[in-house]
Each structure stands twice: as structure tokens, then as C-alpha cells.
C-alpha positions as CSV (number, residue, x, y, z in Angstrom):
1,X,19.6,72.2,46.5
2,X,21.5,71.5,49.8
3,X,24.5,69.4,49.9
4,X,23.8,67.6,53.1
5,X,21.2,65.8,51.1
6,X,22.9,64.1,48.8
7,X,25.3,63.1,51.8
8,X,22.6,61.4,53.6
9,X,20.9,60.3,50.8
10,X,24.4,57.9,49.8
11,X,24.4,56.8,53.5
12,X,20.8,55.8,53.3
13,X,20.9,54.0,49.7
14,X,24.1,51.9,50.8
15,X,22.7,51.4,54.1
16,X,19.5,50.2,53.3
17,X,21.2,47.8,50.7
18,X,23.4,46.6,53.4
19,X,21.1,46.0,56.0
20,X,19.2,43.3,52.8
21,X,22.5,42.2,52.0
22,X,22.7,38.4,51.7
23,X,26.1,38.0,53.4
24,X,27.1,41.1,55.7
25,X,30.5,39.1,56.4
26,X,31.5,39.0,52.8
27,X,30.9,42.2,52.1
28,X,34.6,44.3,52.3
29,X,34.2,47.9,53.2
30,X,37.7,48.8,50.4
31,X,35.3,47.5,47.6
32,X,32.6,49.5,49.0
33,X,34.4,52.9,49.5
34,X,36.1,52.1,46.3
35,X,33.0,52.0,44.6
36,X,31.7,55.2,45.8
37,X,35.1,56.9,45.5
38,X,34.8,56.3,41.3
39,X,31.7,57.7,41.3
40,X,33.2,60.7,42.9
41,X,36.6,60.7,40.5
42,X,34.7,60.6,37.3
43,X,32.3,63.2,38.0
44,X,34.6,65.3,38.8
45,X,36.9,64.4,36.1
46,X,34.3,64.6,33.7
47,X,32.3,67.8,34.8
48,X,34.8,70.1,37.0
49,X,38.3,69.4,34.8
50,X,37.3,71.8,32.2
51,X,39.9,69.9,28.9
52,X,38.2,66.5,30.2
53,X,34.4,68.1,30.1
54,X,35.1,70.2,27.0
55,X,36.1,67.0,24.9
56,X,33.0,65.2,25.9
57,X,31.2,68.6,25.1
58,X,32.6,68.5,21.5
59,X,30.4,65.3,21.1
60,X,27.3,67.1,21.1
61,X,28.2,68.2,17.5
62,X,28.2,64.8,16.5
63,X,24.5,65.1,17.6
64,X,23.7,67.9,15.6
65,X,25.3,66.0,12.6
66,X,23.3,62.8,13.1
67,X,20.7,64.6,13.7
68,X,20.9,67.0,10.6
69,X,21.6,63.8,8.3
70,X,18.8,61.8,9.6
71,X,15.9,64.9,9.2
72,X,17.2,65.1,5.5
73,X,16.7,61.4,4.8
74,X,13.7,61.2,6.7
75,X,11.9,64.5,5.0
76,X,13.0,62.7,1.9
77,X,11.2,59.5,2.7
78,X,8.0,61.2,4.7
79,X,7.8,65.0,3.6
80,X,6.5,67.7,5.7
81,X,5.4,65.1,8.5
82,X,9.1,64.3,9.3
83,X,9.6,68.0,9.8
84,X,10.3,69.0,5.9
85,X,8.6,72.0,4.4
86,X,4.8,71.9,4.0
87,X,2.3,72.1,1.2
88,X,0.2,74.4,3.2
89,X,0.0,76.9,6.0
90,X,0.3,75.6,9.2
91,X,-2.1,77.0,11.7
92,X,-0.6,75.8,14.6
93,X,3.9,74.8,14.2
94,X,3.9,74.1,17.9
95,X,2.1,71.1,17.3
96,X,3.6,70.0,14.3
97,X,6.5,67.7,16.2
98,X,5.5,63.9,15.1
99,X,7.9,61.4,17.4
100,X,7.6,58.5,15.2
101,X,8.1,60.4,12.3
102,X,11.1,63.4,13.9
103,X,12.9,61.2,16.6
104,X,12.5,57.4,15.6
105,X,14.4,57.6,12.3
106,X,17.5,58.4,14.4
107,X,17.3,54.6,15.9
108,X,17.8,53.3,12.5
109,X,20.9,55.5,11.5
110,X,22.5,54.8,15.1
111,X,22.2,51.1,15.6
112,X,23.6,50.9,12.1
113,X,26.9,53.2,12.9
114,X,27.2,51.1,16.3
115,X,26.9,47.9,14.3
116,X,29.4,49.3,11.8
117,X,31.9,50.6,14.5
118,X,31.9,47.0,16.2
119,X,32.6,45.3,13.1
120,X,35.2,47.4,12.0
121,X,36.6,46.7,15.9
122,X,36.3,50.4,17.1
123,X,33.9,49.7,19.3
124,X,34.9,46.1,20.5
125,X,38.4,48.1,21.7
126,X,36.8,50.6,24.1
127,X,34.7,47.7,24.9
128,X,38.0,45.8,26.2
129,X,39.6,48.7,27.3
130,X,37.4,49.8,29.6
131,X,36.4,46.1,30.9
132,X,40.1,45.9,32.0
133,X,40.4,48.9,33.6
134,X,37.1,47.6,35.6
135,X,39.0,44.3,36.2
136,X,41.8,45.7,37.9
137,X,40.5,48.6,39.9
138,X,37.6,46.0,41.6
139,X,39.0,42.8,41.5
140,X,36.0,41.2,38.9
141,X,36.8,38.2,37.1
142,X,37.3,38.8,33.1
143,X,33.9,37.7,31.9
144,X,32.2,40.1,34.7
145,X,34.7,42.9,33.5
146,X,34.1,42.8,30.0
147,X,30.3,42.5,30.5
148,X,29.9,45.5,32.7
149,X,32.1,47.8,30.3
150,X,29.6,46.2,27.3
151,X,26.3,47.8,29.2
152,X,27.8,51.5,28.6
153,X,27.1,50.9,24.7
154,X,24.9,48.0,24.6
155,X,21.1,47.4,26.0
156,X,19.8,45.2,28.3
157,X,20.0,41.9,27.0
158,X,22.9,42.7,24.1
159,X,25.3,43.6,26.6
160,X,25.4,40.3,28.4
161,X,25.6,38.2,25.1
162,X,29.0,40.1,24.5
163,X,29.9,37.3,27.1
164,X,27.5,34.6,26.1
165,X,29.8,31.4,26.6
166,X,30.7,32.5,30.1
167,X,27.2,33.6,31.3
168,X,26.2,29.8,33.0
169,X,29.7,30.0,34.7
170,X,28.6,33.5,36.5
171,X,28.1,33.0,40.2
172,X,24.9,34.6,41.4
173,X,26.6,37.3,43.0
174,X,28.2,37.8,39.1
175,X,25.1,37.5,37.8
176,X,23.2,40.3,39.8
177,X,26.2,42.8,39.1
178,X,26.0,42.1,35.1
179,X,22.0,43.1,35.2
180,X,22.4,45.3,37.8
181,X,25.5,47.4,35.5
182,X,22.4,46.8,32.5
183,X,20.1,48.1,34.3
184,X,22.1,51.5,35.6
185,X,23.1,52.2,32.1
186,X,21.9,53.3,28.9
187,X,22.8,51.9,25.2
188,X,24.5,53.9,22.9
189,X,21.8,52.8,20.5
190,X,19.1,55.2,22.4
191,X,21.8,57.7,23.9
192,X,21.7,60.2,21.2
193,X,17.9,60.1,20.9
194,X,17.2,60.9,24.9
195,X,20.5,63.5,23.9
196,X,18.2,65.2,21.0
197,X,15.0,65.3,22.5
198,X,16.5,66.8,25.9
199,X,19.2,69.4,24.2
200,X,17.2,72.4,24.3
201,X,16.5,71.7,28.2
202,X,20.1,70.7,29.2
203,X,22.8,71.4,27.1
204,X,25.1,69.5,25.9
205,X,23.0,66.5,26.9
206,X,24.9,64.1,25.1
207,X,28.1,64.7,27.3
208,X,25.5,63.9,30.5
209,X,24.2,61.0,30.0
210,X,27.3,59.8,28.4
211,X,28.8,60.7,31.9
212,X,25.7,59.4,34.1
213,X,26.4,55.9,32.4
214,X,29.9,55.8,33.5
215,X,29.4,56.9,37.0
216,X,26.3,54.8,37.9
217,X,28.6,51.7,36.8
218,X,31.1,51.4,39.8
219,X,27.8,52.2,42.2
220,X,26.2,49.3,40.2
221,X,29.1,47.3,40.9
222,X,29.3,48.2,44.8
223,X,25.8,47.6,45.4
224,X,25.6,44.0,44.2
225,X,29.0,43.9,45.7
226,X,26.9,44.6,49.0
227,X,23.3,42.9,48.3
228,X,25.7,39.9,47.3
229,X,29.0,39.3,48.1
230,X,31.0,36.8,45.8
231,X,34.4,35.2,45.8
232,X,36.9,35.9,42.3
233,X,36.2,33.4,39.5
234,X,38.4,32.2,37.3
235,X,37.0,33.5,33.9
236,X,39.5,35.5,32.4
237,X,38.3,35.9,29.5
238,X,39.4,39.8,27.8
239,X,38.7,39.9,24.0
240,X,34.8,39.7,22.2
241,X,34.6,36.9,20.2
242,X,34.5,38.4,16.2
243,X,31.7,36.8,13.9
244,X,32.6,36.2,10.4
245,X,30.6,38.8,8.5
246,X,31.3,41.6,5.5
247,X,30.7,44.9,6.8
248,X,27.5,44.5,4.3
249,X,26.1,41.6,6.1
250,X,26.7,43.6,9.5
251,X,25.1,46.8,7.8
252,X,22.0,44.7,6.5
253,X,21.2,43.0,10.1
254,X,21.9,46.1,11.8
255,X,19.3,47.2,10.3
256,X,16.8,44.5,10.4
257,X,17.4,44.8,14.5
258,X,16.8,48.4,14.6
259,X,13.4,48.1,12.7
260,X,12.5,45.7,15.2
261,X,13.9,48.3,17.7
262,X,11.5,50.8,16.6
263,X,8.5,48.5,16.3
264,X,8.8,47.5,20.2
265,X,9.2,51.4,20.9
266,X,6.0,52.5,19.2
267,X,4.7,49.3,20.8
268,X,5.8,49.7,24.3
269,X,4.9,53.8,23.7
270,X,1.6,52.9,23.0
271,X,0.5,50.6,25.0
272,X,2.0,51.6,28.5
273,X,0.4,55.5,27.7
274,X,-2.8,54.1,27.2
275,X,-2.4,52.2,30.3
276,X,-1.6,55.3,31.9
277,X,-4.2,57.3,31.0
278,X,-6.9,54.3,31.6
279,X,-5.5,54.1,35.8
280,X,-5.8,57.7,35.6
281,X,-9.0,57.8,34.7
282,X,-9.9,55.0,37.0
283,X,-8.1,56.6,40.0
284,X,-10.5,60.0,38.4
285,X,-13.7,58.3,39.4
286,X,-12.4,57.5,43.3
287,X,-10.7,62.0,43.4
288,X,-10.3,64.1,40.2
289,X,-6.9,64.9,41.5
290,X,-6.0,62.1,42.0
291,X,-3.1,60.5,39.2
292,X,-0.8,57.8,38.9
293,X,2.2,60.7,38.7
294,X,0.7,62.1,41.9
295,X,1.1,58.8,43.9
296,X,4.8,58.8,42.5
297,X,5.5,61.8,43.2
298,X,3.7,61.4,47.3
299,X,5.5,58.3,47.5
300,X,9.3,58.8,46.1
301,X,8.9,62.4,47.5
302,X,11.6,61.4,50.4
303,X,13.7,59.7,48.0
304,X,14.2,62.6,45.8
305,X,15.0,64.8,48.4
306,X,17.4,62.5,49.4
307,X,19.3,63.2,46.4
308,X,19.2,67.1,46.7
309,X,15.8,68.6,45.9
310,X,14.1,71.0,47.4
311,X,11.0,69.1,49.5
312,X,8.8,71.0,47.1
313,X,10.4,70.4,44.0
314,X,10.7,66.9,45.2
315,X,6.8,66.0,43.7
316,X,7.8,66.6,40.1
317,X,11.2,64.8,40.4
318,X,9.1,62.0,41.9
319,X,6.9,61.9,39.5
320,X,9.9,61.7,36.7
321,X,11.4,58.8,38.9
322,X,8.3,57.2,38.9
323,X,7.2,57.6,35.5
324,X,11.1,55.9,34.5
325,X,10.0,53.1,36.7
326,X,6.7,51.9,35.7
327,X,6.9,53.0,31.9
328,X,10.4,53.7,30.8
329,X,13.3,56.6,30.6
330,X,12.5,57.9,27.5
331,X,9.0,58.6,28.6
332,X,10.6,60.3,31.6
333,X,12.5,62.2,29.4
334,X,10.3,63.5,26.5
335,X,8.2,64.4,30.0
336,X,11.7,66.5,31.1
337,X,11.9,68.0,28.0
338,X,9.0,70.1,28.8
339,X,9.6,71.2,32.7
340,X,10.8,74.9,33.0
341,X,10.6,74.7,36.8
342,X,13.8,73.1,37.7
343,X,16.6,75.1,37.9
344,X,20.1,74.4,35.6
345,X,21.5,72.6,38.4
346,X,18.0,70.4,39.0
347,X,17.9,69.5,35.5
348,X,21.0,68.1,35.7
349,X,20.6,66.1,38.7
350,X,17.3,64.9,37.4
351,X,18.6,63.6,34.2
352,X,21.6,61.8,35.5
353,X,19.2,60.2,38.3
354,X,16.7,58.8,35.1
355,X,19.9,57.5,33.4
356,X,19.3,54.0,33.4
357,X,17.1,51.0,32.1
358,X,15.5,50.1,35.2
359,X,12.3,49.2,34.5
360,X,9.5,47.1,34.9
361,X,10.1,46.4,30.7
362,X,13.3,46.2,31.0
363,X,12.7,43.2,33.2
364,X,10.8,41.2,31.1
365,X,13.3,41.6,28.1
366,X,16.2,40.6,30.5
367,X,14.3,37.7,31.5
368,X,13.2,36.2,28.2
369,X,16.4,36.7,27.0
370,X,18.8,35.1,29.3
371,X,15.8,32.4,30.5
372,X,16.6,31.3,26.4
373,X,20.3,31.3,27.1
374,X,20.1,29.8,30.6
375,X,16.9,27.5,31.3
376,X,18.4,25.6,33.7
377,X,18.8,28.6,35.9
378,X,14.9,29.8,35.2
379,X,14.2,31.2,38.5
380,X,17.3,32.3,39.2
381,X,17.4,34.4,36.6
382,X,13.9,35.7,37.4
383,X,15.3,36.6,41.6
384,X,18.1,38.1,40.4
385,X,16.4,40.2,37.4
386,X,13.8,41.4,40.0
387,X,16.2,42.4,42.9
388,X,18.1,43.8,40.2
389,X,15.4,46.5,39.2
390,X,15.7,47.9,42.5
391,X,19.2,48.2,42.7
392,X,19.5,49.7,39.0
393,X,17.2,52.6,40.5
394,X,19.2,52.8,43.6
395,X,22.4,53.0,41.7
396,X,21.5,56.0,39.5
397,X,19.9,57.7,42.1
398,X,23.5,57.6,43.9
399,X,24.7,59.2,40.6
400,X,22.3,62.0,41.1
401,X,23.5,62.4,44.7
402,X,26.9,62.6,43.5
403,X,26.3,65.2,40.4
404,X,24.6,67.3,43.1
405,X,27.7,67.0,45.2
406,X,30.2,67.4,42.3
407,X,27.6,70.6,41.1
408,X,27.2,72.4,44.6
């Protein structure tokens, strides 16, 4: 991997946006090299400052622990099927790993301890914290502070309902940045599943996504800074509002949501594979080598050498980027899990640039959600959800430019 690449690949991404950009006279070049400078600060702090990148390291035991308490309670409830021991001699172990029965379960026990964590106000804190710190260091108006610092632990549509009052007060320009920050980012609700199923191919997994999150949000920021430039607002709004709940009632619906998590996973899962499979087959009739994951990979070829890979290796990561786009991340990553021919370095790069919720799924849960919240801005929501897709992808793919940077 070169490291003139990733240089012309961050000239190219926030060039191209630029030359779309709805006002080129409001866009301010400080914001922009702001932005990118961040991106540049925090993967460095995070994966070359060796006390910084060693305490994010020490979260992967927390992984192990979740992980090891979950498989007990799940062999309890399921047996051998959840990974427990078996009645009988298995003929072939390889093929003995059951998603919904091995990875799911970990959904449950996560959305719970987030649920807990934000009702106890653990979470809420960092929540703020962080939403000031964003505040100050790009000018964003409270509301639009607080709600990108949300989409580093929250999904797609939970994040923005940290700010729910404020959301019809959001310029457009606000708007975009709030989906586009969703969209870039990846809950904390899923973040230790992707980290479990990837830890045996990167290492300390939990500690990179964790990091890809928080880069891709100030290029999130930047690029709907540039796509669509808007004036400060006067929502200053800081704190999340508290609900009046026991910790019991928090721990009982926390539930309920994750079971309907895990319901539209196996859902989604199914029925996008079997999509899959049926265009491959009809693309099978016209070539038999001829794939949906080979027109990715022929078509976002360029891209992914933009961001540092070798023009041959550039297929596969393609294909990856490709696969995250049309189905989802975790299918790109359960499809990463199983590559041996990218390099340490690639694998890294690779995950940080699939880091995100941009998706074509992602767009219809975005839109449902805030068309119920907002239906007097219908089609607005719809532009800006849709515009917003693109510039999700384009924002982690400037994190993978920036990891190859920081890593060459």
C-alpha cells in the first residue's frame, strides 16, 4: 500500500463533494481543513501514542468477557447448537458455527448494558461530553452537537431521537450532517458483535472500530459542511432529557427492543442473501462468471485504490465496499472474517473503510423514522437521507485513507 494514494484519494473525495456542493460561497476552507486535521489527530492519537492505543486495547477484554458470559447463557438456553458440548461426535467442527444461535445472543446482553449505562447516566455523560467538545472545535449549534456525539453509541434512527424536540428546528444543512454523522458511524449496540466475529482476523478489533467511529465523525461533519453549507442556529441545547423509569422498567424494554433488534437482523440477513444469490444466478444465465461482487469489485476498483490498495487487491476490497452498500456492514464483515489475502495493514484499512451504516437499509429505517417524527418535512427528509448515503460512504472511506496514512 502506497501513501500517495490515500493523499489523492482525500483530494478526490472532498473535491468531488465540492464540486456537488449546494453553495461553494458558504463553504469556509478553516472548517474544511479542520475537519480533515481531526481525522488526522485522533488517528494518530489513538493508534501511534502507544498509553492512548493501549487503553483502548484493554477494551478488547471486555469482549472476551461479554462474550464468555453470553456463550454460557446461551449453551444454557440452546445446548450444543449455541456452541456447548455435544451429544455426539461431530464429523465436521468447522461447520458447526450457528450465527443466530453463537453471535446474535450478544445483541440481547449489549443493548441491555447500554440501556442500563444510560439510565444510570454513564452513558448520557460521554454523550454530552463529547457533543461539547464537537460544539466548540466546529462551531455546531447544541442540538447538532449533542446529536452527532449520540451516533458514536447509538443507531441510525436512536441517535437523532437523543434530540427529538429540536429535530424540526434543524436547518437542512443540520439535517444532512446529523444522518450523515449516523450514517459514518456504528452503534455500540452492534460494535462488539462486528468486534467478535472479526477478532481472530484483526486484533484487537474492538479498539478499531471503536476508533473508525470517531474519526469518520469530523469527516462526516466537513463533508455536509461542504455538500451544504449552513449558518449557526441558536439551539443550544447540552443535556439529554432523562425519562422517568426504575432501572427495571429500563432493563425490561431494553430488552423488548433488542428482540426486535434481532428479529430485523435474521430478517434483513435472510432476505437480502437470498436476493443475492437469486441476481447471481440471474447474472449466471447471461456469463458463469459473472456476480453481483464482481460488478462491485470492476466498478469501486478505482475507489479502493484511492484509499491505498494495491490495483489488484483493489477487486476484493471493492467487492467488501460493495457488499456494505447494497446489503449491510456486518455482511461485509462476517465476509472479512474469512479473507487471508490482505495483509495486517489491509485488514486494517479495510475494516475502518466498512465502519459505517451506510446503506441502502439503513436508508429506509432513517426515513420511516424521522418521516413519523417530521411529516411536514416528507421529502426533505427523503433528499437529504439519500444524498446522505453517499456521503456516509464517502466519509469512511476518507477514514480508510487516513488509517493508511497514519499506518504507512
Amino acid at each position: 500500500m502506497g501513501n500517495v494514494q490515500p493523499i489523492l484519494g482525500l483530494c478526490v473525495f472532498v473535491g468531488i463533494t465540492f464540486a456537488f456542493s449546494r453553495d461553494h460561497r458558504g463553504v469556509l476552507p478553516k472548517r474544511v481543513i479542520l475537519g480533515i486535521a481531526a481525522q488526522f489527530v485522533i488517528a494518530f492519537l489513538l493508534l501511534r501514542v502507544s498509553f492512548v492505543s493501549n487503553g483502548l486495547m484493554a477494551l478488547n477484554s471486555v469482549v472476551s468477557v461479554l462474550q464468555s458470559a453470553t456463550d454460557r447463557a446461551a449453551q444454557y438456553m440452546f445446548g450444543y447448537v449455541a456452541g456447548g458440548p455435544t451429544p455426539f461426535d461431530v464429523a465436521n467442527p468447522d461447520n458447526s458455527f450457528i450465527i443466530a444461535f453463537q453471535v446474535l445472543p450478544l445483541i440481547l446482553v449489549v443493548t441491555v448494558l447500554s440501556a442500563l449505562l444510560f439510565h444510570f447516566g454513564i452513558l448520557s455523560f460521554l454523550v454530552e461530553l463529547i457533543g461539547k467538545g464537537l460544539k466548540r472545535a466546529f462551531g455546531l449549534s447544541g442540538a447538532l452537537g449533542l446529536g452527532a456525539a449520540a451516533t458514536i453509541f447509538f443507531g441510525t434512527i436512536e441517535a437523532p431521537l437523543v434530540i427529538k424536540p429540536y429535530l424540526n428546528r434543524l436547518s437542512r444543512g443540520e439535517l444532512l450532517a446529523l444522518i450523515v454523522c449516523s450514517m459514518s458511524t456504528i452503534a455500540g449496540s452492534v460494535i462488539i458483535l462486528y468486534a467478535s466475529v472479526l477478532e481472530r482476523t484483526l486484533p484487537g478489533a474492538l479498539q478499531h472500530l471503536l476508533t473508525a467511529s470517531l474519526i469518520s465523525v469530523p469527516a462526516a461533519l466537513t463533508l455536509a459542511h461542504i455538500f451544504s453549507p449552513t449558518s449557526d442556529s441558536d439551539l443550544d441545547v447540552s443535556g439529554i432529557a432523562r425519562e422517568n423509569k426504575t432501572w427495571i422498567e429500563a432493563l425490561l424494554d431494553a430488552v423488548d427492543d433488542a428482540v426486535k433488534m434481532i428479529i430485523s437482523i435474521v430478517a434483513i440477513i435472510v432476505v437480502l442473501f437470498a436476493f443475492i444469490y437469486l441476481l447471481d444466478d440471474l447474472l449466471a444465465l447471461f456469463n458463469p462468471n459473472l456476480s453481483i461482487g464482481v460488478i462491485f469489485g470492476f466498478v469501486l476498483r478505482p475507489v479502493m485504490w484511492l484509499v491505498g490498495f494495491d490495483w489488484d487487491k483493489a477487486v476484493l476490497a471493492g467487492e467488501l465496499m460493495g457488499t456494505k452498500i447494497f446489503l449491510n456492514e456486518f455482511v461485509s464483515y462476517l465476509a472479512l472474517a474469512d479473507v487471508t489475502s490482505f495483509t495486517p495493514k489491509e485488514t486494517i484499512v479495510i475494516a475502518y473503510s466498512l465502519c459505517g451504516f451506510a446503506n441502502i437499509a439503513s436508508c429506509g429505517i432513517i426515513i420511516a423514522g424521522l418521516v413519523a417524527i417530521l411529516p411536514e418535512r416528507r421529502k426533505e427528509v427523503v433528499d437529504v437521507t439519500f444524498t446522505a448515503l453517499i456521503l456516509g460512504n464517502v466519509a469512511t472511506l476518507m477514514t480508510g485513507c487516513v488509517v493508511s496514512l497514519i499506518l504507512w
